[in-house]
C-alpha positions in Angstrom: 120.0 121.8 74.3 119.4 125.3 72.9 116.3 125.6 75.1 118.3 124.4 78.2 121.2 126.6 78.1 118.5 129.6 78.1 116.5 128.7 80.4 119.8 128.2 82.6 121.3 131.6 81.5 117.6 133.5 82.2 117.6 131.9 85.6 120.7 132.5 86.3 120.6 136.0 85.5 117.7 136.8 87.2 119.1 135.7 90.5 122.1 137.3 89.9 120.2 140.5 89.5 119.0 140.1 92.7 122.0 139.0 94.7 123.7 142.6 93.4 120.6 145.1 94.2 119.9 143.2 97.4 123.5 143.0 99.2 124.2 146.8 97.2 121.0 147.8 99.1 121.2 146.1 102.1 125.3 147.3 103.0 124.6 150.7 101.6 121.4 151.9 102.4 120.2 149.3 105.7 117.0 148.8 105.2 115.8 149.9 101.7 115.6 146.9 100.5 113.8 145.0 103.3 111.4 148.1 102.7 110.8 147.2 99.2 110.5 143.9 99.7 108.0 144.3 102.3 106.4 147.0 100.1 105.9 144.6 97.2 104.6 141.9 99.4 101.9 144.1 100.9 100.8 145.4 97.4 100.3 141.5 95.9 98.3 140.6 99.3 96.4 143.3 99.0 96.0 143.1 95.3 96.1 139.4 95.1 95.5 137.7 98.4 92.1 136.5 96.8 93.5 134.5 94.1 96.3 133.2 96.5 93.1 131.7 98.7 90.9 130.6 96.0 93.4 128.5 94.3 94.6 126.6 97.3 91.2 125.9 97.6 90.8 124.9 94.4 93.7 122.9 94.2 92.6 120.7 97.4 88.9 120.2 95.6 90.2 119.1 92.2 92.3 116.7 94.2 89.7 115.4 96.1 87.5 115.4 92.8 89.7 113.2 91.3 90.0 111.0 93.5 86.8 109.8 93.3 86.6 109.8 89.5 86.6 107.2 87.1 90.3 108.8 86.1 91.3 107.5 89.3 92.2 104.3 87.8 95.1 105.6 85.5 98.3 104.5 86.0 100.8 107.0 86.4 103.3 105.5 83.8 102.1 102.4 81.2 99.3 100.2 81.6 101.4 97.3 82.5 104.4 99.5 84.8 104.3 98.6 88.6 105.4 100.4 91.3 109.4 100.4 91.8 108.8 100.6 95.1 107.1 98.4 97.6 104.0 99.9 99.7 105.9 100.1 102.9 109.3 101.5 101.3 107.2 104.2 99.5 105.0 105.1 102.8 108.6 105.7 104.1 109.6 108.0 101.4 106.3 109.8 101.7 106.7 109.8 105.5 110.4 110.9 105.6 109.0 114.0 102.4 106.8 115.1 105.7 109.8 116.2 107.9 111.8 119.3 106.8 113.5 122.1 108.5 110.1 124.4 108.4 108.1 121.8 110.6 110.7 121.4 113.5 110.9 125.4 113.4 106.7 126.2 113.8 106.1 122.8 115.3 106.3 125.1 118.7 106.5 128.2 117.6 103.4 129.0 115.9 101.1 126.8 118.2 102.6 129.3 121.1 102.4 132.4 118.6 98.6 131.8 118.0 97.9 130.6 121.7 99.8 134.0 122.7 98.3 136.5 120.1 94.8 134.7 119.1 93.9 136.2 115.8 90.2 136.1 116.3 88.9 138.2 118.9 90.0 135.4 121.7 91.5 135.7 124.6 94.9 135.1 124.9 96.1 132.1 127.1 92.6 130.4 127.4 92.0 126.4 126.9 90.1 128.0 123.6 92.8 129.8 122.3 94.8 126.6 123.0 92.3 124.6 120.5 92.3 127.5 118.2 96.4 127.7 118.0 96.5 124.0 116.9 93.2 124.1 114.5 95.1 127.3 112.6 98.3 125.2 112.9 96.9 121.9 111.4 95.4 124.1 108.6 98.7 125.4 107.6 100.2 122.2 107.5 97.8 119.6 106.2 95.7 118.6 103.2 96.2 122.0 101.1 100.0 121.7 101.4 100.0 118.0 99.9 97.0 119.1 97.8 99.8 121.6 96.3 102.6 118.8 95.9 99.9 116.5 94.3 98.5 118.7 91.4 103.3 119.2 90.5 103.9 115.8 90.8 100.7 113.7 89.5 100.9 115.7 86.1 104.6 115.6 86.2 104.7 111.9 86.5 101.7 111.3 84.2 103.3 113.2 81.5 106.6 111.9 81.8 106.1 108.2 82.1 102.8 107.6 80.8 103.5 109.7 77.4 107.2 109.9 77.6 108.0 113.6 77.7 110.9 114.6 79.6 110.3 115.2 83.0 109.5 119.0 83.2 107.4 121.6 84.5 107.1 122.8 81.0 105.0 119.0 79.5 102.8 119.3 81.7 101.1 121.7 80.1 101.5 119.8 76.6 98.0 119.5 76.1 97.6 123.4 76.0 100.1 124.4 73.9 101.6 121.3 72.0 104.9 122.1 70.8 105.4 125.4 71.6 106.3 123.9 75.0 109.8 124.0 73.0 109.4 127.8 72.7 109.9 131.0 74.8 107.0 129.6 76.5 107.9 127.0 77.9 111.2 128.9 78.7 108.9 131.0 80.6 107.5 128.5 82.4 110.7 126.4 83.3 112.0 129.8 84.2 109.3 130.6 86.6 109.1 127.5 88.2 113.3 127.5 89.1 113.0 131.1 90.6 110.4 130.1 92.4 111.9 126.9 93.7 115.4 128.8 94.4 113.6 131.2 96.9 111.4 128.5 98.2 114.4 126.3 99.5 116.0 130.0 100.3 113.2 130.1 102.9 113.8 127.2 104.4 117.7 127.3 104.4 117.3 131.1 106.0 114.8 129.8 108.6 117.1 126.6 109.4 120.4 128.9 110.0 118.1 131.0 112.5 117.0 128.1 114.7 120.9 126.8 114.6 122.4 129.9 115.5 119.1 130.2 118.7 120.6 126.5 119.0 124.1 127.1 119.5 123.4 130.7 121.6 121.1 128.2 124.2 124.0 125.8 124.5 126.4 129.1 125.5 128.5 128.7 122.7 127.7 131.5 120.8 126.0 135.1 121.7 123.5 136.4 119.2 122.4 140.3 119.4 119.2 141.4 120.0 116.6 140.7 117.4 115.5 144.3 117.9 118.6 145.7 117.6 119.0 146.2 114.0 122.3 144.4 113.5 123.8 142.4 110.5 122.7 138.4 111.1 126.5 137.4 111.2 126.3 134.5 113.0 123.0 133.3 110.6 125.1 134.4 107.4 128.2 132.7 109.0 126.1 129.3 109.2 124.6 129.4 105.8 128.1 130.3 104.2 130.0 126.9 105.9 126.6 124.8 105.5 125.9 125.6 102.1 129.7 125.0 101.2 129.4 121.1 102.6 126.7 120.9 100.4 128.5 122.5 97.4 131.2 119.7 98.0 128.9 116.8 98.0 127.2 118.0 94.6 130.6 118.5 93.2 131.6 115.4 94.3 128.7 113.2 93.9 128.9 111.8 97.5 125.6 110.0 97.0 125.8 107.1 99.6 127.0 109.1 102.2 124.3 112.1 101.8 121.7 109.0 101.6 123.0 107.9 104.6 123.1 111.1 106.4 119.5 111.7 105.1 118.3 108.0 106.7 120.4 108.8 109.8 118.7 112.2 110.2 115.0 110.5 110.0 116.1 108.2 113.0 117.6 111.1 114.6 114.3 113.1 114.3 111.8 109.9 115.1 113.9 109.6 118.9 113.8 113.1 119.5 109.9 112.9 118.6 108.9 109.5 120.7 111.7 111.9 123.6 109.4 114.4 124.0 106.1 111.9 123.5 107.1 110.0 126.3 109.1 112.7 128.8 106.2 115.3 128.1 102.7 115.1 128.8 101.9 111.9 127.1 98.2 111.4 128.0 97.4 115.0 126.8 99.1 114.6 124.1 96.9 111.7 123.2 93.7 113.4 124.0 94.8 116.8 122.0 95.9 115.0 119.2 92.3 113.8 118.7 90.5 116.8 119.4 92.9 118.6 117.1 92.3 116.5 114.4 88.3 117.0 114.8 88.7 120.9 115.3 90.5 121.0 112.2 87.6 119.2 109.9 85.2 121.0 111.5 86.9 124.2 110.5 88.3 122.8 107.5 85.2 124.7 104.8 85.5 127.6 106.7 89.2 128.3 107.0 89.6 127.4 103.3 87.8 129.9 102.1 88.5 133.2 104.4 90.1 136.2 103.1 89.5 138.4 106.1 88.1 140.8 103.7 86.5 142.9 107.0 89.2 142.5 109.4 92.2 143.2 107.3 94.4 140.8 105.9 97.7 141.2 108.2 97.2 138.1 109.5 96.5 136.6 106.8 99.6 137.9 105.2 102.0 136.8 108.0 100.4 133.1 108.2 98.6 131.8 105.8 99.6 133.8 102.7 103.2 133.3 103.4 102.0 129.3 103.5 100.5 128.8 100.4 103.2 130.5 98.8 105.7 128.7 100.3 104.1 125.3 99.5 103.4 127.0 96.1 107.3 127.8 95.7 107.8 123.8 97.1 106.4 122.3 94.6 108.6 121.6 91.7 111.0 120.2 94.1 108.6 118.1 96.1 106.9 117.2 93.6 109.3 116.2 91.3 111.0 113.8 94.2 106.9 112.1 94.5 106.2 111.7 91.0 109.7 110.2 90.7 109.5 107.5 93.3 105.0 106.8 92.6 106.0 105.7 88.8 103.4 103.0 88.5 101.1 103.6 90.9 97.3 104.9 90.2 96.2 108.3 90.9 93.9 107.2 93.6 97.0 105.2 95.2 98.7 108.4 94.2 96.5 110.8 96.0 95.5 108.5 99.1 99.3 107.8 99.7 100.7 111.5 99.4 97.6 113.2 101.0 97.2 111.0 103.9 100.9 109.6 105.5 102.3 112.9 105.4 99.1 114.9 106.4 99.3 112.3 109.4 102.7 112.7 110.2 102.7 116.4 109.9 99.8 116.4 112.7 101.6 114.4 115.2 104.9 116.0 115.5 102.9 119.3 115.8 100.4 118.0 118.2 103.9 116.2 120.6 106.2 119.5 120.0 102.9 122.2 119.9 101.1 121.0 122.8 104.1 120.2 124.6 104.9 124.0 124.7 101.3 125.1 125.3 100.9 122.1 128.1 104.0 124.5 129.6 102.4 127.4 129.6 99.0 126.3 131.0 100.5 125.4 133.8 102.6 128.7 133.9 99.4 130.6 133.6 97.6 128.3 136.1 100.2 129.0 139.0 99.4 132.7 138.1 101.6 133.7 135.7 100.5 136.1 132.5 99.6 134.7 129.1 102.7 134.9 127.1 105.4 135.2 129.6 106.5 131.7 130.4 109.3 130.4 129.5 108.0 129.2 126.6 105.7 131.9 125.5 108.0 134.8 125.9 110.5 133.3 123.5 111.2 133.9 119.9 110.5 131.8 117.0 114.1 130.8 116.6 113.9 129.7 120.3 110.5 128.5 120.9 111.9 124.8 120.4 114.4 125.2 122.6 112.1 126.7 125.2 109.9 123.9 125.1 113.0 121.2 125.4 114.5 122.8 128.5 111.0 122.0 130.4 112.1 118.4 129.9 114.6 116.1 131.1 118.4 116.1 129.2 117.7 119.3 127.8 120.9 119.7 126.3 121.7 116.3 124.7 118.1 116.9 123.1 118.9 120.5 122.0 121.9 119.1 120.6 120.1 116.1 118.8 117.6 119.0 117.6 120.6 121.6 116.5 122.1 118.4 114.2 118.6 117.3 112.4 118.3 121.1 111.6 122.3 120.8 110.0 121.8 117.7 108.3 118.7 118.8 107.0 119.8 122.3 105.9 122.7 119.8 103.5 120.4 117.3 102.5 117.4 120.1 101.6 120.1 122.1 100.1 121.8 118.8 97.4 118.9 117.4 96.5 117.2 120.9 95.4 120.3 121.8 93.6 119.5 118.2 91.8 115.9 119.2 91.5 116.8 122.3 90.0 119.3 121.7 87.4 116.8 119.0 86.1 114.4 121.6 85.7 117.1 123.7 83.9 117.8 120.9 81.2 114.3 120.0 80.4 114.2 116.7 82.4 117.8 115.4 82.1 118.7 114.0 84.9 122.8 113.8 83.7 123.5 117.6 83.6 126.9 119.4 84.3 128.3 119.2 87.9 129.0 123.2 87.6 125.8 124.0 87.0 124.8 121.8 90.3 127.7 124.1 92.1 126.1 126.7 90.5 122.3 126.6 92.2 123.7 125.5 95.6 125.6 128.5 96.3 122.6 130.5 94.6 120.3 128.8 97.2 122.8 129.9 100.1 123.3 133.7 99.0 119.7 134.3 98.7 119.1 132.8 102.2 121.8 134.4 103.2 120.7 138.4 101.4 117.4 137.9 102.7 118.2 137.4 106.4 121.1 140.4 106.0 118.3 143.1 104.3 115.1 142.0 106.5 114.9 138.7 108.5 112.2 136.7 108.5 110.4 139.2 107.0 112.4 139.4 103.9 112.4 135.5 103.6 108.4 135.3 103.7 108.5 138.6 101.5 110.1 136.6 99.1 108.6 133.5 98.9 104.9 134.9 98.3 106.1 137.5 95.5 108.0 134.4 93.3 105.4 132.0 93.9 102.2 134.3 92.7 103.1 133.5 88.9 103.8 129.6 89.5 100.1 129.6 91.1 98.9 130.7 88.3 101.0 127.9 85.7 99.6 125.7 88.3 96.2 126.7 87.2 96.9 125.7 84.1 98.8 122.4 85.0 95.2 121.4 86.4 93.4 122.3 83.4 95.8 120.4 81.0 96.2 117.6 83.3 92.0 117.4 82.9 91.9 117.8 79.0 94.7 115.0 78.9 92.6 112.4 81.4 89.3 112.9 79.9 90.5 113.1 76.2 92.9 109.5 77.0 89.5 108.2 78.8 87.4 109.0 75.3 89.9 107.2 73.5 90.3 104.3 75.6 86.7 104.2 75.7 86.4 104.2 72.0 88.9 101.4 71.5 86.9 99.5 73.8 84.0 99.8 71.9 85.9 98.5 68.3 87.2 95.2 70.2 83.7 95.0 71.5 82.4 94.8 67.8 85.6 92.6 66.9 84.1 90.0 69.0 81.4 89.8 67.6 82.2 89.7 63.8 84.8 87.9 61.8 88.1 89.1 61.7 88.2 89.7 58.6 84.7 91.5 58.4 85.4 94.0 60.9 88.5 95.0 59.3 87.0 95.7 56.4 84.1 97.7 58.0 86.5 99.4 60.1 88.1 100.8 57.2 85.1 102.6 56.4 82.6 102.7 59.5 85.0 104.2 62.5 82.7 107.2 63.3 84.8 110.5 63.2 85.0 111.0 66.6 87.0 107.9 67.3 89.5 108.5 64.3 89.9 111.8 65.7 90.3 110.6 69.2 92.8 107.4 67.8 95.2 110.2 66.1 95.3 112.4 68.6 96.3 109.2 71.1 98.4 107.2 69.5 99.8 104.0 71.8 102.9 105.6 71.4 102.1 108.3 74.2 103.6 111.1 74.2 103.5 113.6 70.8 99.8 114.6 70.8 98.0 114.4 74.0 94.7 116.9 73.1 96.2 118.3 70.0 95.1 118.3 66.1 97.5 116.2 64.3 97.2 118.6 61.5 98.5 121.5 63.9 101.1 119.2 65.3 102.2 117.7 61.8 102.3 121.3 60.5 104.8 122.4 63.3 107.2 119.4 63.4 107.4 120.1 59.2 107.6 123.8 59.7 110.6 123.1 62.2 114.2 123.4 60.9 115.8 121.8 64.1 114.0 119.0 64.6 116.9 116.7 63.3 119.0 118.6 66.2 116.5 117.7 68.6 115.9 113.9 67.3 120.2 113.3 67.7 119.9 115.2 71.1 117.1 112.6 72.3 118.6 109.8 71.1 121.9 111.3 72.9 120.0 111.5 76.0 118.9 108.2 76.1 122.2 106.6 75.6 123.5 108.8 78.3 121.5 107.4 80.9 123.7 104.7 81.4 120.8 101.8 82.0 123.8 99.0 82.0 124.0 98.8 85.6 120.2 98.6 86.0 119.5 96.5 83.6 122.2 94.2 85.1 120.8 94.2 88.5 117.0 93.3 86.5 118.4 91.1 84.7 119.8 89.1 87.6 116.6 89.6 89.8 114.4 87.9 86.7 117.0 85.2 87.0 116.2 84.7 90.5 112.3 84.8 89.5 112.9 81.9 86.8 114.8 79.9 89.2 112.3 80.7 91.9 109.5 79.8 89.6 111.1 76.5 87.4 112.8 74.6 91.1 109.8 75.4 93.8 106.4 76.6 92.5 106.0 74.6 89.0 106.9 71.4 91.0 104.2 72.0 94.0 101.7 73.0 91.0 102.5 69.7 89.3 102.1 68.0 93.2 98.5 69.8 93.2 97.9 68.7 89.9 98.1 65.2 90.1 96.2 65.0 93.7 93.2 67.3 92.2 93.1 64.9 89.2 92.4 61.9 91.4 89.4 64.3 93.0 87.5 65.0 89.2 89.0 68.2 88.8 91.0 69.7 85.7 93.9 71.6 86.5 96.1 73.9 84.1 99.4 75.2 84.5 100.8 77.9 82.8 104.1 80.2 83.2 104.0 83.5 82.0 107.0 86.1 82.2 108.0 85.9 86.0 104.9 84.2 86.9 103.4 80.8 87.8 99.4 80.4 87.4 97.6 77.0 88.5 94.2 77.0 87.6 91.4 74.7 88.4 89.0 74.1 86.3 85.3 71.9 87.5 83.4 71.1 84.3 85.3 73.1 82.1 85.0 76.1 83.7 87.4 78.0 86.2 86.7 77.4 89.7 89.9 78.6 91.5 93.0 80.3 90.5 96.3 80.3 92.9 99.7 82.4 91.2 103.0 83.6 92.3 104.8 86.1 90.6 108.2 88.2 91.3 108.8 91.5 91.7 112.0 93.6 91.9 111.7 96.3 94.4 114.4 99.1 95.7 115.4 98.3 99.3 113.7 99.9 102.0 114.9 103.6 102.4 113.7 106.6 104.1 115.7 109.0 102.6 114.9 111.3 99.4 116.5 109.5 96.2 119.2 111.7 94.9 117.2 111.2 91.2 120.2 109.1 90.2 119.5 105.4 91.3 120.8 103.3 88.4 123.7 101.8 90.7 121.4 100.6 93.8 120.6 96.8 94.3 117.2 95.7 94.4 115.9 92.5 95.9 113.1 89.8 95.4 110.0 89.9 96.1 106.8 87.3 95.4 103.7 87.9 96.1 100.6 85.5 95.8 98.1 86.3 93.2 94.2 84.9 94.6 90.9 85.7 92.5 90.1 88.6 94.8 93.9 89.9 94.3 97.3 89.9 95.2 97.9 89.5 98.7 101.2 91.3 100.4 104.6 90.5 99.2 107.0 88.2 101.4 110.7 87.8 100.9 110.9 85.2 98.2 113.4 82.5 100.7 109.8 82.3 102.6 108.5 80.3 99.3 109.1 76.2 99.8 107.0 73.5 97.8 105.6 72.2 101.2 104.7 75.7 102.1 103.1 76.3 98.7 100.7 73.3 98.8 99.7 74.0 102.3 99.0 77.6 101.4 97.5 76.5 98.4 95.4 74.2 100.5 94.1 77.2 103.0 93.0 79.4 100.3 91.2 76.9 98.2 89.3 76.0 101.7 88.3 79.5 102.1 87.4 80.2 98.7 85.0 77.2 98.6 83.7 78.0 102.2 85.0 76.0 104.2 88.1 77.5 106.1 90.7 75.2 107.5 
């Protein structure tokens, strides 16, 4: 608790700090702030723009790395968790973690920036620049940005349900530093992480207010001034003020269902505007581009990865894909927190493969239909004779560009409108669920933590949105994001590092435990326990203490050194009551409740329709020579057949209790939702896909039954 409340008061602090010298500066002296900002920003690119390109990189390869190495198999929680969610409910969480107010703001405006101002001695307007703009485009918004959310939430996850420590930025580096995660270093870290998160979602809130207020201004019912013109952002600040306060009321209230709601109503809202403009636009291209897109950008994938620019100058670089990385980088507590919470049970390769891929995919598509819709536009702008970068499209701002690009179509207004309300719903959801994020961060992985403190991080996230836009504009906001995320970067270094020890050290013992049941087969019991006693080589001792099935304490770290520091340590008695505390605060009832009546369900489903078709099999396989055994485990059925005493077929059902489909991000706090029952089939060669468990009848059993065992002896029915 001691540990929380400073980490709370340092971050706090901090961004108080901030808040005063930025709105001091920014109403007293215009733009001394925005200078400084933009200053420091151009002192770490210069300075560090390197390291900001070389770990992306890195990150992305030790992603891929992994996934094709023999720790791919580890199960992010215990050996014998499985996933809460089903496959298609968590493709939807994944998918709907793909949308966000920064992709409907540069879905259109930086394909038509690029297009327009071609950063690599192109010319502007041309069918190249075209397939440059969306190659630079997909770069910014593909693999490395999920590579980034990967790394957060795959050692977040793994640490906190495989090893049971709370759910943290700070345990993921456990391995490294053992219990001085407790300390002022881990304070550090948790500290770090929280700033950057804060400005991060500041970004994104600052951006959203923009594209509302170009939003209401094309609708007429609003006048904004000049972006030139040097004057105060009111009708941005305005925005953020009454936005941010609607999300301040639903954390202090705890409106769950209805922000899920508005979350799932604001993914269907976004899918119709996306199949709109699909369909009314220039469908055929889109098709075609969407392709070729895709096969310019892994083509240039190597080569973009790794350029710094170092002869041209990196003011590109520092306006686009600087600002990017550090953006995603500033991301990825939040974003990676929500993954590793709803992937609990799944293996790092489904891990990786699932949050790499869907929304990579998604990502790419809404770019390609919104992108290409703008820069189809302007082709044929340019075509009729018109100059690169004066259409109607390409002459407009980056708060307008979407806009732009919907008045080309048909019922430009009711889609401007549908556009205006996905950036306001998103701005609230973004804006709860980051306050959420946040205060879990504060208090070391508690997810029950004081609604004040909630209140307290959503009005933070609005006033830095809000101070950036007043002392520099979108300038400010990306100045911000790439100075708070340079240190996370590096703790992300670490994270990778630690993560690495943990996997290959958990491997060694694993391995190593194999090897004594191995000798345990082959001996008497008795025997081998005996020689155990005095033949486990040291390694495997070492590797046993330092592993224990327990988990969590001593992932890569000398008992001796860990021993030493729990004795040396005069609070642990305070920290054993407030875990124990914790736990009973958690208030499991209701979800053990809802469990407890799905495994009911199971047993019923199990004892009235599948052990009576097994029993049907049974007697008819008996007849035929064959031995058949029946056996029901804990929420599962297993018929076995069995031709001269060894096992010739195996046929099993077994229940699972999943979460109902949702494609909304869980507000971490899902104790009161119902689940529902699924069965799936379980052949030799695996489980095949779940069905709703009303579908299971005895006829339709045997007859099912009766298909597989055909094909699995060759002969399909």
């Amino acid at each position: 608790m001691r540990e929380s409340r400073a980490v709370f008061i340092i971050s706090a602090s901090l961004i108080a700090i901030f808040l005063i010298v930025a709105i001091v500066l920014g109403l007293t002296t215009g733009d001394a702030m925005g200078d400084a900002l933009g200053n420091a920003q151009n002192f770490v690119v210069d300075q560090f723009g390197w390291f900001y390109i070389i770990s992306v990189g890195f990150f992305l390869l030790f992603v891929l790395v992994l996934l094709v190495s023999p720790y791919s198999q580890t199960r992010l929680g215990k050996d014998d968790d499985e996933p809460e969610f089903s496959s298609l409910t968590w493709f939807a969480m994944l998918f709907s973690a793909g949308m966000g107010i920064g992709l409907i703001f540069f879905s259109v405006a930086e394909p038509m920036w690029h297009f327009s101002n071609p950063p690599r001695d192109m010319e502007p307007g041309t069918i190249e620049a075209a397939n440059q703009a969306m190659t630079l485009t997909f770069f910014h918004w593909g693999l490395h940005a999920w590579a980034i959310y990967i790394i957060v939430g795959m050692a977040l996850a793994y640490f906190a349900y495989r090893h049971d420590l709370p759910l943290s930025i700070r345990s993921t580096l456990y391995p490294l530093l053992g219990e001085r995660i407790h300390g002022p270093i881990g304070i550090t870290v948790d500290v770090m992480a929280i700033v950057g998160t804060i400005f991060g979602v500041a970004t994104s809130l600052g951006i959203g207010a923009s594209q509302i207020a170009a939003g209401l201004e094309y609708l007429g019912l609003i006048t904004l001034p000049a972006e030139d013109s040097g004057a105060i952002p009111l009708a941005e600040i305005v925005i953020i003020i009454v936005v941010t306060l609607i999300a301040t009321i639903s954390v202090a209230t705890g409106v769950k269902v209805g922000i899920r709601r508005l979350s799932e109503a604001n993914i269907v809202l976004g899918i119709l505007l996306l199949l709109f403009v699909f369909i009314a636009g220039p469908t055929v291209f889109l098709l075609s581009s969407f392709v070729q897109s895709i096969g310019g950008y892994l083509q240039s994938l190597i080569d973009l990865t790794f350029r710094t620019d170092a002869f041209r100058g990196t003011d590109w670089q520092q306006d686009w894909t600087m600002f990017y990385w550090a953006w995603w980088i500033s991301w990825s507590p939040f974003v990676g927190m929500f993954i590793a919470r709803v992937s609990r049970g799944r293996t790092i390769r489904e891990f990786i493969l699932g949050v790499l891929l869907v929304p990579t995919a998604f990502a790419f598509f809404w770019i390609v239909v919104f992108g290409n819709s703008g820069i189809w536009v302007e082709l044929q702008y340019i075509a009729a004779g018109g100059e690169a970068g004066s259409g109607v499209v390409g002459s407009a701002s980056f708060s307008t560009a979407l806009f732009a690009m919907l008045s080309q179509l048909p019922w430009s207004a009711i889609t401007a409108t549908i556009a205006i309300i996905v950036i306001t719903t998103y701005f609230v959801t973004s804006s709860d669920s980051a306050s959420l994020v946040i205060d879990i961060l504060a208090f070391n992985g508690r997810e029950e933590t004081p609604v004040a403190t909630r209140v307290t991080w959503a009005l933070a996230e609005g006033a830095i949105a809000a101070s950036l836009l007043l002392v520099g504009g979108l300038h400010a906001l990306r100045s911000g994001a790439i100075l708070t995320a340079l240190p996370f970067c590096a703790i992300m270094l670490f994270i990778c590092w630690s993560l690495f020890v943990a996997l290959r050290r958990e491997r060694h013992w694993v391995e190593s435990r194999r090897r004594v049941r191995r000798q345990r087969r082959d001996m008497r019991v008795n025997e081998l326990l005996e020689e155990l006693d005095m033949e486990v080589d040291e390694d495997s001792k070492s590797i046993a203490e330092a592993m224990p099935r327990t988990g969590a304490a001593t992932i890569g770290i000398d008992p001796s050194e860990v021993e030493g520091e729990r004795g040396s340590s005069a609070s642990w008695r305070d920290r054993l009551r407030a875990i124990l505390k914790q736990s009973e605060s958690r208030g499991v009832a209701s979800t053990q409740t809802d469990l407890e009546r799905i495994r009911d369900q199971v047993n019923t489903l199990l004892d009235d329709t599948v052990i009576p078709a097994f029993k049907q099999i049974r007697e008819e396989l008996k007849s035929h020579g064959r031995e058949v055994k029946i056996e029901k485990h804990p929420y599962q059925a297993v018929l076995t057949v069995l031709k001269g005493g060894k096992e010739e077929f195996s046929y099993a059902v077994r229940g699972r209790a999943y979460h109902k489909l949702s494609f909304a991000f869980p507000q971490f706090d899902d104790r009161d939702e119902s689940r529902i029952l699924r069965a799936e089939v379980v052949l030799p060669s695996g489980p095949r896909p779940d069905y709703k468990a009303q579908q299971f009848s005895q006829e339709g059993i045997i007859q099912d039954f009766l298909s597989e065992y055909a094909k699995w002896r060759g002969m399909p029915l």
